[in-house]
C-alpha positions as CSV (number, residue, x, y, z in Angstrom):
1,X,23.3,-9.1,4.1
2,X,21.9,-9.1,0.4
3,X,18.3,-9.0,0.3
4,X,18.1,-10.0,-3.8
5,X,19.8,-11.7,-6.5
6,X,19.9,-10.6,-10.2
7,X,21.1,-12.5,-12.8
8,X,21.9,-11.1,-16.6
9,X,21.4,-13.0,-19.2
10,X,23.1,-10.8,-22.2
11,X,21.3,-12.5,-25.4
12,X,18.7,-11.6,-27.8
13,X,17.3,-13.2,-30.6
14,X,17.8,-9.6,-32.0
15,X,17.3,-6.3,-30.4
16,X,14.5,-3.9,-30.4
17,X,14.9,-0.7,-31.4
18,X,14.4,1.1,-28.3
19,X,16.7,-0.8,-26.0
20,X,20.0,0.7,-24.4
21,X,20.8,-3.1,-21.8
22,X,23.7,-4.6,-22.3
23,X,22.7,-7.4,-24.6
24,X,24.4,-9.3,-27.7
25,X,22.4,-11.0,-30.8
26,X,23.1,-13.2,-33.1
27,X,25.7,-15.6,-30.8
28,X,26.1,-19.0,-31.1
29,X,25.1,-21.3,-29.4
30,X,29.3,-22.2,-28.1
31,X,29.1,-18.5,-26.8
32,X,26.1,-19.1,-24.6
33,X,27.9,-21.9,-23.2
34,X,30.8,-19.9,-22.4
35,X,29.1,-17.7,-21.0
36,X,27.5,-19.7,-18.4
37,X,30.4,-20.9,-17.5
38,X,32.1,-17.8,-16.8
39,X,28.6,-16.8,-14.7
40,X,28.7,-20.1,-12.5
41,X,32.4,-19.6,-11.7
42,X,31.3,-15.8,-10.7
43,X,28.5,-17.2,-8.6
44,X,31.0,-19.7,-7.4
45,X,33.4,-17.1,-6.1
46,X,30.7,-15.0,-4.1
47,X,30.9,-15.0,-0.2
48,X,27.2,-14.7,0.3
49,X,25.5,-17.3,3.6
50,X,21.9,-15.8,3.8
51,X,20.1,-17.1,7.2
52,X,16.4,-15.9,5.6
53,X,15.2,-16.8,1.9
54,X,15.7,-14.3,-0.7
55,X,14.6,-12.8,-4.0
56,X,16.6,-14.2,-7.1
57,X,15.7,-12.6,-10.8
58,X,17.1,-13.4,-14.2
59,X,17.2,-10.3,-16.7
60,X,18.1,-9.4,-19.7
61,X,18.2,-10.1,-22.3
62,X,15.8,-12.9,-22.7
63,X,17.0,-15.4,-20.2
64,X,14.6,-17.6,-21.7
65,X,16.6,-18.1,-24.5
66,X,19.0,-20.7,-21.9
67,X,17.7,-24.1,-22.3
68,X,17.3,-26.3,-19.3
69,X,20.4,-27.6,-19.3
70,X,22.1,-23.8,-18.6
71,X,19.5,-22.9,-16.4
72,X,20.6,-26.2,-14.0
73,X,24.1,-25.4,-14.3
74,X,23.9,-21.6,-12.8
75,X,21.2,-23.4,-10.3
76,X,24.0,-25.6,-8.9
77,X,26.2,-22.5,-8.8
78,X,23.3,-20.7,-6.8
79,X,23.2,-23.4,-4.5
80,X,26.5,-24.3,-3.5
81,X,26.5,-20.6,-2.2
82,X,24.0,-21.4,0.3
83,X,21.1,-19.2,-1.2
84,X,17.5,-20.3,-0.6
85,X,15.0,-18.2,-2.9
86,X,11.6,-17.5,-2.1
87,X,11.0,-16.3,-5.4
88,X,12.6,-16.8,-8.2
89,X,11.4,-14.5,-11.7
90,X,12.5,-14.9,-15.1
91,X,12.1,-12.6,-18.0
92,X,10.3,-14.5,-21.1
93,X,10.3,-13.4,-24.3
94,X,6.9,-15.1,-25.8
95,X,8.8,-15.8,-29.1
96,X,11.3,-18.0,-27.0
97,X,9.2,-20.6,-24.8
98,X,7.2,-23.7,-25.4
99,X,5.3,-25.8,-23.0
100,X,7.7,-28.1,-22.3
101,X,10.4,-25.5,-22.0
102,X,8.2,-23.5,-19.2
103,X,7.6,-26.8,-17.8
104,X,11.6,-27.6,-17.7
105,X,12.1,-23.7,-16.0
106,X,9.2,-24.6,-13.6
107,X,10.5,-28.0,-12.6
108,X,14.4,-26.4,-12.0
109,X,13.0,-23.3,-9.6
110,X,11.6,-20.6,-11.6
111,X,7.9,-19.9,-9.8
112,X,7.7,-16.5,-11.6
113,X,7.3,-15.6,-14.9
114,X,7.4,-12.1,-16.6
115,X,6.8,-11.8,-20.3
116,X,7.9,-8.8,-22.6
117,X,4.2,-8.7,-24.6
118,X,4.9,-4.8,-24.8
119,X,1.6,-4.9,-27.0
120,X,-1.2,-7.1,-28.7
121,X,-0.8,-4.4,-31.7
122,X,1.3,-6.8,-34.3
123,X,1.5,-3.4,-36.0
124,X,2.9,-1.9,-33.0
125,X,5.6,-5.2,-32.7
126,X,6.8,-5.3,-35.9
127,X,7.7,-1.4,-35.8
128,X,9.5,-2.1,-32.5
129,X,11.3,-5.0,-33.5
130,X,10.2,-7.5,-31.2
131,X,10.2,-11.2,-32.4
132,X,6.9,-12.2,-30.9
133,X,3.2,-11.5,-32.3
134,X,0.1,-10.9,-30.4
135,X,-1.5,-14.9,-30.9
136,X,2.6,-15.9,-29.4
137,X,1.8,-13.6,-26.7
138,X,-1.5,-15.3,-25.7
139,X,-0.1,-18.5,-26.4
140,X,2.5,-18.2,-24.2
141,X,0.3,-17.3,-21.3
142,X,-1.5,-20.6,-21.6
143,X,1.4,-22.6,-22.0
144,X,2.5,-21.1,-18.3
145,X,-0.3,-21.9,-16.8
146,X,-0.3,-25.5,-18.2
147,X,3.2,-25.6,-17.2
148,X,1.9,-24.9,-13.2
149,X,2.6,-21.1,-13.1
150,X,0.4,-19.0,-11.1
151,X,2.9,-15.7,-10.7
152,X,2.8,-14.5,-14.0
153,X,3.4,-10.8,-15.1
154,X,3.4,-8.8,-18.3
155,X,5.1,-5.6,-19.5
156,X,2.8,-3.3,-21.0
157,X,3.9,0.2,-23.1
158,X,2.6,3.3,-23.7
159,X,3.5,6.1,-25.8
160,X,4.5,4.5,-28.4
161,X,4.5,5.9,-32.5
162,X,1.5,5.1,-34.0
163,X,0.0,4.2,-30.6
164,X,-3.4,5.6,-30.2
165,X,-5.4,5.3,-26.9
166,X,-7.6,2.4,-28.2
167,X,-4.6,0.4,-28.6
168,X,-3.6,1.1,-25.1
169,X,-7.4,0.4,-24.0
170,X,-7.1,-2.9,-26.1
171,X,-3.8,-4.0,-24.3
172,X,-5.5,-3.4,-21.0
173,X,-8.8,-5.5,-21.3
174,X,-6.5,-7.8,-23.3
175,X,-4.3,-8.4,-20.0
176,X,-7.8,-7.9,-17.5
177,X,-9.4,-10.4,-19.5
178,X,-7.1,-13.0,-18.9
179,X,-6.7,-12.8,-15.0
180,X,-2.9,-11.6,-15.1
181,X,-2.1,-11.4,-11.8
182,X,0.8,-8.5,-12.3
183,X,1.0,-5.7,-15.0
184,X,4.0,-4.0,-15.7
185,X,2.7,-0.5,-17.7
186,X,5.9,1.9,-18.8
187,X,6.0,4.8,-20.7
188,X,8.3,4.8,-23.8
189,X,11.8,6.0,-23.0
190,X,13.9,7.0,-26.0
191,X,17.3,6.2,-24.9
192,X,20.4,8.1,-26.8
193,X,22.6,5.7,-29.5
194,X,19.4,3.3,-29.9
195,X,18.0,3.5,-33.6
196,X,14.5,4.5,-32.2
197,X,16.5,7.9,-31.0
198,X,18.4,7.8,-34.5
199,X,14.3,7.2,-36.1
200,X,12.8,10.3,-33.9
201,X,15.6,12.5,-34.5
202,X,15.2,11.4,-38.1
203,X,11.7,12.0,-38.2
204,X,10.8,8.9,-39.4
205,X,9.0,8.0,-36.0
206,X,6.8,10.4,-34.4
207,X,5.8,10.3,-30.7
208,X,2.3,10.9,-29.4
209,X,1.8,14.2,-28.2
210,X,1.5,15.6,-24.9
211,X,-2.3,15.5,-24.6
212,X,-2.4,11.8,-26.2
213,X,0.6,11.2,-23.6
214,X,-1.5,12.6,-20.6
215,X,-4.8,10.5,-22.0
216,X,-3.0,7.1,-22.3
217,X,-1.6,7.5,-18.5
218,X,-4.5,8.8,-16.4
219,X,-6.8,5.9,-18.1
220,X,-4.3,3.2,-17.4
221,X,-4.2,3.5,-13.3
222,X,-7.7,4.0,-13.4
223,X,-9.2,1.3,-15.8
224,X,-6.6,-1.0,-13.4
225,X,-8.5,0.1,-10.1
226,X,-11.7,-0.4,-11.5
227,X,-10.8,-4.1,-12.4
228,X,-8.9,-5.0,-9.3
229,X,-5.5,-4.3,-9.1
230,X,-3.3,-2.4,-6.7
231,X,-0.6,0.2,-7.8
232,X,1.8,-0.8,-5.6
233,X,5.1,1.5,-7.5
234,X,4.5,3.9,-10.3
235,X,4.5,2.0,-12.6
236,X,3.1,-1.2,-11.6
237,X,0.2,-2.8,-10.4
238,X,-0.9,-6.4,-9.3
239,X,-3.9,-8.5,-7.6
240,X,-3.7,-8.9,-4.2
241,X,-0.7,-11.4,-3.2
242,X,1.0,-11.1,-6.5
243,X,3.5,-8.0,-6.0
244,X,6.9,-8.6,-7.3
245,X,9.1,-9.1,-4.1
246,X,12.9,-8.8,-6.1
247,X,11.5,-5.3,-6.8
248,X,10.7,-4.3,-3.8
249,X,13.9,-5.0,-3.2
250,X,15.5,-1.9,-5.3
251,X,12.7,0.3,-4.1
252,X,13.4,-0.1,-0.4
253,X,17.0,0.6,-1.0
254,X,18.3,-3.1,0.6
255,X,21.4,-4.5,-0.5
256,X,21.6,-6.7,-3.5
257,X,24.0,-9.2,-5.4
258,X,24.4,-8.8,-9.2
259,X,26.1,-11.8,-11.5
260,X,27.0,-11.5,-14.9
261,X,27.6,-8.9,-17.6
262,X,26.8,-5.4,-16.8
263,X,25.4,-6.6,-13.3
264,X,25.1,-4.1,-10.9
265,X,25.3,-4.2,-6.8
266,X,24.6,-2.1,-4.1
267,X,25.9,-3.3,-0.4
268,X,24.5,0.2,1.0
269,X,27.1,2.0,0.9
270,X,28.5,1.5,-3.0
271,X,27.7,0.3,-6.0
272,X,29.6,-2.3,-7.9
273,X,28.9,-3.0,-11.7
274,X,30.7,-4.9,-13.5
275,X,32.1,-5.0,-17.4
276,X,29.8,-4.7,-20.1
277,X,31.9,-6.0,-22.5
278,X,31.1,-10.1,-23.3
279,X,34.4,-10.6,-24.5
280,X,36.1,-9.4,-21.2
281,X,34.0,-10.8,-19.0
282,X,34.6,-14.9,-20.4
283,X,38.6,-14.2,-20.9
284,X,38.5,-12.8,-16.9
285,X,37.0,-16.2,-16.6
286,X,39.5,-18.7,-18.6
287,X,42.1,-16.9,-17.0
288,X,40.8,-17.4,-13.6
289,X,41.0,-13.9,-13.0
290,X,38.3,-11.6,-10.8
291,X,35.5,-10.2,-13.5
292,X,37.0,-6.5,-14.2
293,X,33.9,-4.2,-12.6
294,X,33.8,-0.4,-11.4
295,X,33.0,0.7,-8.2
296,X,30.7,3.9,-6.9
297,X,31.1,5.3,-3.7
298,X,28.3,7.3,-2.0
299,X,28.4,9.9,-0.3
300,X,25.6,9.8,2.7
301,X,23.9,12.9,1.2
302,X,23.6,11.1,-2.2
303,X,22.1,7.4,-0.1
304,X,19.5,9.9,1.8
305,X,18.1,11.1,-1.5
306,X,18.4,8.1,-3.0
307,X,16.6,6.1,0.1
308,X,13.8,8.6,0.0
309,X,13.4,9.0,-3.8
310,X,13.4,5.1,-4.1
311,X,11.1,4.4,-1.6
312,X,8.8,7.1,-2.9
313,X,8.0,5.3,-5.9
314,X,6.1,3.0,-3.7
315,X,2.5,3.1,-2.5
316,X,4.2,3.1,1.3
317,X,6.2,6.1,0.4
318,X,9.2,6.5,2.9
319,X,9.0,6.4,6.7
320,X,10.8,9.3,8.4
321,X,10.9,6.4,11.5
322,X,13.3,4.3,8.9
323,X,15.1,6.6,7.3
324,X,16.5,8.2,10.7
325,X,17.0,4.7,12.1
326,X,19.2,3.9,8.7
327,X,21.0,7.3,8.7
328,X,20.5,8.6,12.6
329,X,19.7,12.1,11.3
330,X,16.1,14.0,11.8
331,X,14.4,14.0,8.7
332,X,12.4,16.5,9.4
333,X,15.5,18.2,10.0
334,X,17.4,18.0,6.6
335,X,14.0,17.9,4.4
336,X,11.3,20.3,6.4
337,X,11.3,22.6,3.2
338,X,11.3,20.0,0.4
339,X,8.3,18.1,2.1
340,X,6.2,21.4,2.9
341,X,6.5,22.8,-0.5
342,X,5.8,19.5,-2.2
343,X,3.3,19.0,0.1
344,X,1.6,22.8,-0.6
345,X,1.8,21.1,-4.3
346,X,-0.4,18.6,-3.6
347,X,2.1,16.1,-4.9
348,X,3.0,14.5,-1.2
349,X,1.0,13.7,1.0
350,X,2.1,13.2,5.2
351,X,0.1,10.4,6.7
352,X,-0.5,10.3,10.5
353,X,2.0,7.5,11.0
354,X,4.7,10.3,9.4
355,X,4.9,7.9,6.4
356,X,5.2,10.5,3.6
357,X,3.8,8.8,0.1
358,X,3.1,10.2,-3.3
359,X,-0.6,11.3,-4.1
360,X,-2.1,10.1,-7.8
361,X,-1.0,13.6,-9.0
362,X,2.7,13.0,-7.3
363,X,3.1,9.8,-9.4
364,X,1.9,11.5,-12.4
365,X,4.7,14.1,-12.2
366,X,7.2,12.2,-9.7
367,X,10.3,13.3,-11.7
368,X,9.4,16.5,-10.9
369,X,9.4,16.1,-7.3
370,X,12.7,14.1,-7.6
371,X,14.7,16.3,-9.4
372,X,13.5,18.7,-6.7
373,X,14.6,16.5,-3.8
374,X,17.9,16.7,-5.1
375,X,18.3,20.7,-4.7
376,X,18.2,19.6,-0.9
């Protein structure tokens, strides 16, 4: 039974430079249309009864560039399927909303909002290519709230060029100062084929350094302690009551359902994504035909690694009581060396319940300890 539903909503006023999603700019507005269409009937299609509320998400993208008449339409779609939401997120892009728009999403059934600020450096925007500046980014804050939403998150980044660490301090007390209730803070990732790559490779960019790197990420989980909030994954952190449920979902390695472009689902045994072509994906559509997708069969060695590594990102780390319910194998058994090293490392720690969680250092350098899980 799927535990969350994800959305994806492939348009963008334009694209940043550092993005690698599946995500179109520049569309009209006919194309939008089209493509809602072409998501409802996919919706419309899905065999899913759920006997429990779930998690729904829209990504992107920026979702928040459907108005409220799109946003009803996949609704319907979502409901004739039988599934009941107990929370429902949607990316925002604060260049996109206004308060009546929030209020329109609010009033349909979005109760969560998560906006891309990224930064309150305009400096720092403009070089990204975001749309938005810092004063929209504020802006758009209030206008949630005066549209009646409580659940509000914001995406932070770090290690950015030109970043320095008083930026990253500014972001911070920025977001503490204004009660967000959940903090998203990633690390730049320079994907390959984005024209950030193409500017570092170039030169034209430079990255912070490994010492500024190290600086911006130990002060980050602590200034967010001091002020509150809980790291609940690696990289995020929210006020008590305000942890993003859909997430959790991924992390705990339960099934999901995955709609549109690019979407990607996972029943627990294989992964299904579909197209990532636009084109392909509304012609499957106006010729009533299934959306063209690939499928990814795992192998039960590959799910173990997966469960645990996933889980692991989490502040409840993985249970060895869960995993050997899920896969009726000891896990003491099959991983006895990889946790006692890693443990000897002082990057995992075993609690007395045999829950076996990351320590502050483990989260620092958790790809390490991944990439190690897989020699086992």
């Amino acid at each position: 039974m799927y535990q969350a539903i994800y959305v994806h909503i492939p348009f963008c006023q334009s694209k940043c430079i550092y993005c690698d999603f599946t995500s179109y700019k520049s569309l009209y507005a006919t194309q939008v249309d089209e493509y809602v269409d072409a998501l409802c009937a996919e919706i419309s299609s899905a065999d899913i009864v759920q006997k429990t509320p779930i998690t729904l998400y829209f990504g992107g993208g920026t979702p928040s560039l459907l108005d409220e008449g799109q946003l009803s339409r996949i609704f319907v779609a979502l409901n004739k399927i039988g599934a009941d939401f107990s929370e429902v997120s949607m990316e925002c892009n604060p260049g996109t909303v206004s308060k009546e728009k929030l209020r329109a999403f609010k009033d349909i059934g979005v109760n969560r909002l998560s906006f891309g600020v990224q930064s309150f450096s305009d400096e720092l925007l403009r070089m990204l290519g975001r749309i938005h500046t810092a004063k929209q980014a504020l802006q758009a804050v209030e206008d949630a709230r005066w549209a009646g939403f409580d659940s509000i998150s914001m995406d932070l980044m770090y290690s950015l060029p030109k970043q320095n660490i008083n930026d990253v301090i500014c972001d911070l007390q920025t977001a503490v100062s204004m009660k967000i209730p959940h903090l998203s803070c990633y690390a730049l990732k320079v994907e390959i084929d984005t024209p950030l790559h193409n500017l570092v490779h170039e030169g034209k960019l430079v990255l912070p350094d490994e010492d500024l790197e190290d600086e911006m990420y130990d002060f980050i989980p602590q200034y967010l302690k001091e002020h509150g909030y809980q790291r609940y994954e690696i990289s995020n952190f929210s006020l008590e009551g305000y942890a993003c449920k859909h997430n959790k979902v991924y992390w705990q390695y339960r099934p999901y359902k995955a709609f549109g472009v690019s979407g990607c689902s996972f029943d627990g045994f294989s992964r299904y994504t579909n197209t990532t072509s636009l084109s392909e994906y509304i012609e499957a559509y106006k010729n009533q035909l299934p959306v063209p997708h690939s499928v990814e069969k795992l192998d039960k060695a590959i799910r173990q690694a997966e469960f645990i590594f996933m889980n692991m990102r989490t502040a409840e780390g993985v249970s060895a009581r869960e995993f050997e319910d899920v896969f009726e194998v000891g896990f003491l058994d099959k991983y006895a060396d990889f946790l006692s090293k890693n443990i000897a490392r002082g990057v995992i720690i075993c609690l007395p319940s045999k829950q076996y969680v990351l320590s502050e250092r483990g989260f620092k350098y958790s790809n390490t300890v991944f990439e190690d899980l897989l020699v086992f």
